[in-house]
C-alpha positions as YAML, in Angstrom:
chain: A
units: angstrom
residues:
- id: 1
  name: UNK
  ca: [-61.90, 163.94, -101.93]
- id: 2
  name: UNK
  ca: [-62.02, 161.27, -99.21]
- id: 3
  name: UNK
  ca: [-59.95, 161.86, -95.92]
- id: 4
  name: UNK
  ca: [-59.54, 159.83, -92.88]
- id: 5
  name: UNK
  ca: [-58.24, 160.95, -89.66]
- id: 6
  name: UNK
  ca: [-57.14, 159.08, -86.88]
- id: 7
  name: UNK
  ca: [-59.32, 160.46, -84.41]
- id: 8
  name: UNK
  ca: [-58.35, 157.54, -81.82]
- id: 9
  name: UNK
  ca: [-54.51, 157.62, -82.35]
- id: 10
  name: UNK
  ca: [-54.86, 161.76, -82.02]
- id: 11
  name: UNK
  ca: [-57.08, 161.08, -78.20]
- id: 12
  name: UNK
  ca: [-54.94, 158.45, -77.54]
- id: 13
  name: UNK
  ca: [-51.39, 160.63, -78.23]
- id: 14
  name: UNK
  ca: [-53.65, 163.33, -76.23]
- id: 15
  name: UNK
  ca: [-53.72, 160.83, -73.13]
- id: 16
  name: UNK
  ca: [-50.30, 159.84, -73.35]
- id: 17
  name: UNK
  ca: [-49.32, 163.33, -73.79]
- id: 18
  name: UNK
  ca: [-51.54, 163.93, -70.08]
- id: 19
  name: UNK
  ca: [-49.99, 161.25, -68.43]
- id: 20
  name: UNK
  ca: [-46.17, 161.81, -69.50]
- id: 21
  name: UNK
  ca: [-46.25, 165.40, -68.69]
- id: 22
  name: UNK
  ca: [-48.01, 164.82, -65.12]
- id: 23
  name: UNK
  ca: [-45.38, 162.02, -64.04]
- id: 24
  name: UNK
  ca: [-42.62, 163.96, -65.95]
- id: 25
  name: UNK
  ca: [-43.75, 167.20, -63.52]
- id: 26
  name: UNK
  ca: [-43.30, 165.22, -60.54]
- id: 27
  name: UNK
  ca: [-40.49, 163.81, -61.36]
- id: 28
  name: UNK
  ca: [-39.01, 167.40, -61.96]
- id: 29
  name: UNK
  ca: [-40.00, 168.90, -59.34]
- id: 30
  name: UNK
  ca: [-39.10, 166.21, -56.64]
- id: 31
  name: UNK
  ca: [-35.38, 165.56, -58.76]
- id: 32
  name: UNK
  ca: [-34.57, 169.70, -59.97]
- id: 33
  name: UNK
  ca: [-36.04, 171.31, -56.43]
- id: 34
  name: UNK
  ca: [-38.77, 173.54, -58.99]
- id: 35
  name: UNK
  ca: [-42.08, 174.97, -57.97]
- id: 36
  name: UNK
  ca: [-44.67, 173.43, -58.94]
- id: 37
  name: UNK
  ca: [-45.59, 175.96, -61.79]
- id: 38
  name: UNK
  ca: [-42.52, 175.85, -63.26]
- id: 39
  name: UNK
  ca: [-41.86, 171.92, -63.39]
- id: 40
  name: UNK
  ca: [-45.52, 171.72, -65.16]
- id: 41
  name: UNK
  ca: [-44.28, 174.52, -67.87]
- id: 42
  name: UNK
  ca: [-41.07, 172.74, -68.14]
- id: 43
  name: UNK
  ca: [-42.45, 169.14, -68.34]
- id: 44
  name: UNK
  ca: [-45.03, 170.54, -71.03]
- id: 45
  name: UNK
  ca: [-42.51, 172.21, -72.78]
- id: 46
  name: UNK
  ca: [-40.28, 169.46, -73.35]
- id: 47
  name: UNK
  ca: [-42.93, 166.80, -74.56]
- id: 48
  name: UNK
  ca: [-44.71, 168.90, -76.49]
- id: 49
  name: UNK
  ca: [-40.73, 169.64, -78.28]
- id: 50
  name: UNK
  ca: [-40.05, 165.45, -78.13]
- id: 51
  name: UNK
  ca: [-43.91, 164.75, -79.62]
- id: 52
  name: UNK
  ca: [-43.21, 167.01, -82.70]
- id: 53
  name: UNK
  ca: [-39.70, 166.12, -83.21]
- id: 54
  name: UNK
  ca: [-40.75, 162.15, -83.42]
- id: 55
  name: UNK
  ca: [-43.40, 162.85, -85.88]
- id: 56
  name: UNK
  ca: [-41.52, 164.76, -88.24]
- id: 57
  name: UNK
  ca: [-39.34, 162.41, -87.60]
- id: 58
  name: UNK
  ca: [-41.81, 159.35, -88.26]
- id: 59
  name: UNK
  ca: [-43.40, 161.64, -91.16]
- id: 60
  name: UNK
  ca: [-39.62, 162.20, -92.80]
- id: 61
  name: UNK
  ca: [-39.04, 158.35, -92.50]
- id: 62
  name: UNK
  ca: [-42.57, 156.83, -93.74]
- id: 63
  name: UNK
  ca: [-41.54, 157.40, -97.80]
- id: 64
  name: UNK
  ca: [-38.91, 155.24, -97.02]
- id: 65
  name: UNK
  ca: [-41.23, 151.81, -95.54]
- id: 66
  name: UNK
  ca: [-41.44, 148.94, -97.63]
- id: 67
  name: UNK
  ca: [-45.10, 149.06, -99.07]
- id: 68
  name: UNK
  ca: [-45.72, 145.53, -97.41]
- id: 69
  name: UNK
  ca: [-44.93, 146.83, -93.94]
- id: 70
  name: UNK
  ca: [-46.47, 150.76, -94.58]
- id: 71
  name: UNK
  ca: [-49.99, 148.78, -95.37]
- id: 72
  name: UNK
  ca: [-49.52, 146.84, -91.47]
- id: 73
  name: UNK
  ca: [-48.62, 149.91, -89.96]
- id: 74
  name: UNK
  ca: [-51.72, 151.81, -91.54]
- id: 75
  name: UNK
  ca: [-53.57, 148.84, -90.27]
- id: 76
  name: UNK
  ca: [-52.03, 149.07, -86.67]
- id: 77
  name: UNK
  ca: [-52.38, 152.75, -86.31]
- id: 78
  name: UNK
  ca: [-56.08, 152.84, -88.08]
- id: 79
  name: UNK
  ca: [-57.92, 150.02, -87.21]
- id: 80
  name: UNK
  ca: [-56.17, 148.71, -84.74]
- id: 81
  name: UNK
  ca: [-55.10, 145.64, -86.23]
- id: 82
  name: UNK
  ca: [-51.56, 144.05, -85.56]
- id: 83
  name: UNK
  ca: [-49.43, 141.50, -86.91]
- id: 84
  name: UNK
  ca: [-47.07, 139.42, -85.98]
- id: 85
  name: UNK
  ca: [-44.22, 140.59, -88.27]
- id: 86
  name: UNK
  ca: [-44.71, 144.19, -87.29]
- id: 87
  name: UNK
  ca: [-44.78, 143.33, -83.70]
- id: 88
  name: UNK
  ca: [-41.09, 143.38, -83.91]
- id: 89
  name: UNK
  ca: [-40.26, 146.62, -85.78]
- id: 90
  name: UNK
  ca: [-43.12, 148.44, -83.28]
- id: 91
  name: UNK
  ca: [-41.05, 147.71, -80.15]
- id: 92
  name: UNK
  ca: [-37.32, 148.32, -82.12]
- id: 93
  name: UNK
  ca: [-38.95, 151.81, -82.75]
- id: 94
  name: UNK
  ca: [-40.69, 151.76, -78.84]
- id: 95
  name: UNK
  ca: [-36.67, 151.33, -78.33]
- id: 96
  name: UNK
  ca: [-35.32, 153.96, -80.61]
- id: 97
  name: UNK
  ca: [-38.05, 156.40, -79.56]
- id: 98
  name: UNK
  ca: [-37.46, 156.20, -75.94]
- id: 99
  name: UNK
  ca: [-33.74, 157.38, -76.19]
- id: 100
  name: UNK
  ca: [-34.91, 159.72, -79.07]
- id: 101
  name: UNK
  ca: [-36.90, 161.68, -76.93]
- id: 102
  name: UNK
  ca: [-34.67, 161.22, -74.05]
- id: 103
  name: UNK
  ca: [-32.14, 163.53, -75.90]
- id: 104
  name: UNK
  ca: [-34.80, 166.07, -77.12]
- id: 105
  name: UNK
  ca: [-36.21, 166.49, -73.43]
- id: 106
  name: UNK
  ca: [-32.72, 166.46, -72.13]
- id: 107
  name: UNK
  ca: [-31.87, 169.05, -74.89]
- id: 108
  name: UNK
  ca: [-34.86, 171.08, -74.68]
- id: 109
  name: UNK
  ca: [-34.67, 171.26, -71.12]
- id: 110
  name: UNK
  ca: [-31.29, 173.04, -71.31]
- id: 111
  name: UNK
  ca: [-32.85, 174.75, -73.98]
- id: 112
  name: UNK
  ca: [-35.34, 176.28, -71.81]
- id: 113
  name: UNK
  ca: [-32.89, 177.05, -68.90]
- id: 114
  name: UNK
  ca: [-30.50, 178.62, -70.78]
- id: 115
  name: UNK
  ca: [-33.16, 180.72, -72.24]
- id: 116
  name: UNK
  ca: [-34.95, 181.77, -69.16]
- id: 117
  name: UNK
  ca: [-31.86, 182.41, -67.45]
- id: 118
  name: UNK
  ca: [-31.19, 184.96, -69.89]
- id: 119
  name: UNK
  ca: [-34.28, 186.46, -69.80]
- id: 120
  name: UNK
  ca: [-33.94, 186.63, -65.88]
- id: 121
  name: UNK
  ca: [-30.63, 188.17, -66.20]
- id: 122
  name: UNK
  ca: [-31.90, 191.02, -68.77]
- id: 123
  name: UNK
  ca: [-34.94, 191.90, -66.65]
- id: 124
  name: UNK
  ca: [-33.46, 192.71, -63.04]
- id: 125
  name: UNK
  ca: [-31.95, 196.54, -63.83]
- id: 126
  name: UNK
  ca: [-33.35, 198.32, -60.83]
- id: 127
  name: UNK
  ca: [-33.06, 195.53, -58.56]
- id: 128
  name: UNK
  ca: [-33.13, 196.74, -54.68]
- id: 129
  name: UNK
  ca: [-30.89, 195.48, -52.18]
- id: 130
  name: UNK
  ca: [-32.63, 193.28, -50.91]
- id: 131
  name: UNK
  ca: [-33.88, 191.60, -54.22]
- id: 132
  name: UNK
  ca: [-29.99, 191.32, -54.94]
- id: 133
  name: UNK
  ca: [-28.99, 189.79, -51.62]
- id: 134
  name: UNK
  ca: [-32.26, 187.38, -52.25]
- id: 135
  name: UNK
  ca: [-31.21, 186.51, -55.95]
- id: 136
  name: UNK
  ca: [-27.91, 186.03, -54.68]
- id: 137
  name: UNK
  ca: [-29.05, 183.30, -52.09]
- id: 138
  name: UNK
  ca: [-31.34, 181.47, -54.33]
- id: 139
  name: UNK
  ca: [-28.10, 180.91, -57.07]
- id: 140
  name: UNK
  ca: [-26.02, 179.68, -53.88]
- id: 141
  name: UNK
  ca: [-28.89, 177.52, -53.13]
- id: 142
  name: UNK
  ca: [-29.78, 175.85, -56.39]
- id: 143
  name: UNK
  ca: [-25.60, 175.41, -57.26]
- id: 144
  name: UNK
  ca: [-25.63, 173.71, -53.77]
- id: 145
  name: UNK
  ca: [-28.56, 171.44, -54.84]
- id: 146
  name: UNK
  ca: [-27.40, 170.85, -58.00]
- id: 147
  name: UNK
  ca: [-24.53, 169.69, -56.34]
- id: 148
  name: UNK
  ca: [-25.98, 167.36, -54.06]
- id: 149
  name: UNK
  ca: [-28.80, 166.00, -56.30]
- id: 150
  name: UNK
  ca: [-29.20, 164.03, -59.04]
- id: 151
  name: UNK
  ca: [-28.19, 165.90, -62.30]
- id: 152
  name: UNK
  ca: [-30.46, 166.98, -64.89]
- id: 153
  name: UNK
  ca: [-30.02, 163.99, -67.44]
- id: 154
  name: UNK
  ca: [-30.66, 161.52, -64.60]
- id: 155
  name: UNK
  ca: [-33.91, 163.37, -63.56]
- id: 156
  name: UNK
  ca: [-34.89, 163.48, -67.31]
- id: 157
  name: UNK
  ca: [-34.11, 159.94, -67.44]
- id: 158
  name: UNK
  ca: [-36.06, 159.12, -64.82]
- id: 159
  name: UNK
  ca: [-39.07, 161.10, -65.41]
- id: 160
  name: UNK
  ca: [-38.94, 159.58, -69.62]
- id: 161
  name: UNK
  ca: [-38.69, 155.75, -67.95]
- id: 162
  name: UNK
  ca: [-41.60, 156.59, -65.75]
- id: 163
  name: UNK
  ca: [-43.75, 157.89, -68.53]
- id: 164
  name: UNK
  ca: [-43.19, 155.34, -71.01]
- id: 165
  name: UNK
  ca: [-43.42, 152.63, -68.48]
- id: 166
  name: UNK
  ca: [-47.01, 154.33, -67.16]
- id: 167
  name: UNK
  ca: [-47.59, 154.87, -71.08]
- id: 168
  name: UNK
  ca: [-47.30, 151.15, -71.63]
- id: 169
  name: UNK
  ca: [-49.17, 149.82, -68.67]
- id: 170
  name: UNK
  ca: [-52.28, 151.74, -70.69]
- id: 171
  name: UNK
  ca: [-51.27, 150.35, -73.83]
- id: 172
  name: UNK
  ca: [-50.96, 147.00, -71.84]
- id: 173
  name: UNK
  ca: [-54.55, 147.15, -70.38]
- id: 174
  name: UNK
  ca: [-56.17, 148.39, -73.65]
- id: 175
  name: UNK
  ca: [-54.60, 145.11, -75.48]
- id: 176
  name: UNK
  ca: [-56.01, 143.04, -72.67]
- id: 177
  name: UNK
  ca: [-59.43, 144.03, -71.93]
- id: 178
  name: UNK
  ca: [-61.42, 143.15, -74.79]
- id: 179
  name: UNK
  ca: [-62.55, 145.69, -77.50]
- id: 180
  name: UNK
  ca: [-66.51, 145.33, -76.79]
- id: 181
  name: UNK
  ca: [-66.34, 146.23, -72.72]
- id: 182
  name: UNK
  ca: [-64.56, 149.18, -73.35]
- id: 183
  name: UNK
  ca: [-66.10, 152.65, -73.35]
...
């Protein structure tokens, strides 16, 4: 038996994965006052969560394509080959899937609080004075910044409009420079 995989739309979701979880880190850190570290994990986290969601999602929904349209978007995804009458359902779906994922990043990044937060709170039994007074001071500090900055579903807002907008600038340039002078 014959299989084909789509070794250039798995390097290219590879890329795009690179690229939306570097801006995405950024974004978090600069927005949610995180350490570095931890606005990498969290940025990682929550594509990796959106990525899988949409293609279940896109892997739930496929049976139910017209044949007409499944054989264009086989041609799109495979051989890079587009039409003009599946031009329009590829940026409806660039629509739906950037507020998709907006709610799975926004959910899994509560997600990931709450469940850090709990695992912070079991850990700390023989805490020290000192480690008290100092977790004490960094919850005053972060409810004051969360306060005073932006909330978490702007700064996941953000950081998703800055990813998709960086992740179709590449798409942009690959369309435009012609297939033969690329790598």
């Amino acid at each position: 038996m014959f299989s084909v995989m789509p070794l250039r739309a798995i390097a290219f979701q590879c890329l795009f994965l690179l690229l939306a979880i570097a801006i995405e880190a950024a974004v978090l850190r600069e927005a949610l006052k995180l350490p570095y570290r931890k606005s990498v994990e969290y940025a990682a986290s929550i594509n990796l969560l959106s990525t899988a969601v949409g293609w279940l999602i896109f892997f739930s929904l496929e049976p139910l394509v017209p044949l007409n349209l499944k054989f264009q978007l086989i041609n799109c995804i495979f051989f890079d080959q587009w039409s003009s009458s599946i031009a329009a359902w590829v940026i409806l779906a660039g629509f739906a899937t950037f507020f998709i994922s907006f709610l799975v990043k926004l959910s899994g990044l509560d997600l990931l609080r709450l469940l850090l937060q709990d695992k912070a709170e079991k850990e700390p039994e023989q805490e020290t004075q000192v480690e008290k007074s100092r977790r004490y001071q960094n919850t005053v500090r972060a409810r004051k910044n969360a306060r005073e900055g932006p909330s978490r579903a702007n700064a996941v807002l953000i950081a998703n409009a800055l990813s998709y907008t960086a992740i179709l600038l590449v798409l942009f340039i690959r369309i435009i420079v012609p297939a033969d002078t690329r790598l």
